[in-house]
C-alpha positions, -999 to +999 in steps of 0.1 A: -661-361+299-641-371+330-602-393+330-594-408+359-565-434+370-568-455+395-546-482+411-554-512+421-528-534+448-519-567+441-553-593+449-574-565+447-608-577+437-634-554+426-673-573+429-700-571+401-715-542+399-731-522+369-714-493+353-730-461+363-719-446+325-701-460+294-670-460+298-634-466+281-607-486+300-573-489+293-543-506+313-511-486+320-492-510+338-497-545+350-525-572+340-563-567+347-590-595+346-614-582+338-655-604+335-688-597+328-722-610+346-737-608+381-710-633+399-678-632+403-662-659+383-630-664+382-625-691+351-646-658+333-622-631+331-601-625+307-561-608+314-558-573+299-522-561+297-507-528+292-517-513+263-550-531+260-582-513+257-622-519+260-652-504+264-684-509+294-716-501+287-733-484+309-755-506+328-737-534+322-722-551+349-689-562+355-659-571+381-624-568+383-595-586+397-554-577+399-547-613+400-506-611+394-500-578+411-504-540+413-521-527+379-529-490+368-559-484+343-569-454+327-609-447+328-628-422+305-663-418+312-692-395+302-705-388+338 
């Protein structure tokens, strides 16, 4: 099992990409949109605030976005 936080500025934008392992997010501070597919779509993602937590399978790909400023997640992962 591995934990690791990262933090992500203000605008960052993270493009779709497929998880390399399942994994378990959850935001600290700030709001993540997070979406799922192989484009980035903006209208798709869906604002995760602190406290809020979801899973990725792995394999399935995804993208991120700190829309409304700096944001600090939380990520366990088997790998």
């Amino acid at each position: 099992m591995h934990i690791q936080r990262t933090r992500f500025p203000a605008g960052f934008r993270q493009a779709p990409a497929p998880a390399t392992s399942h994994r378990i997010v959850t935001v600290v501070s700030g709001t993540l949109h997070i979406g799922f597919g192989e484009s980035f779509n903006e209208k798709a993602t869906m604002p995760m605030t602190r406290g809020h937590t979801w899973t990725i399978p792995a394999s399935k790909s995804y993208y991120l976005w700190a829309k409304d400023g700096e944001v600090l997640v939380q990520v366990v992962s088997n790998g």
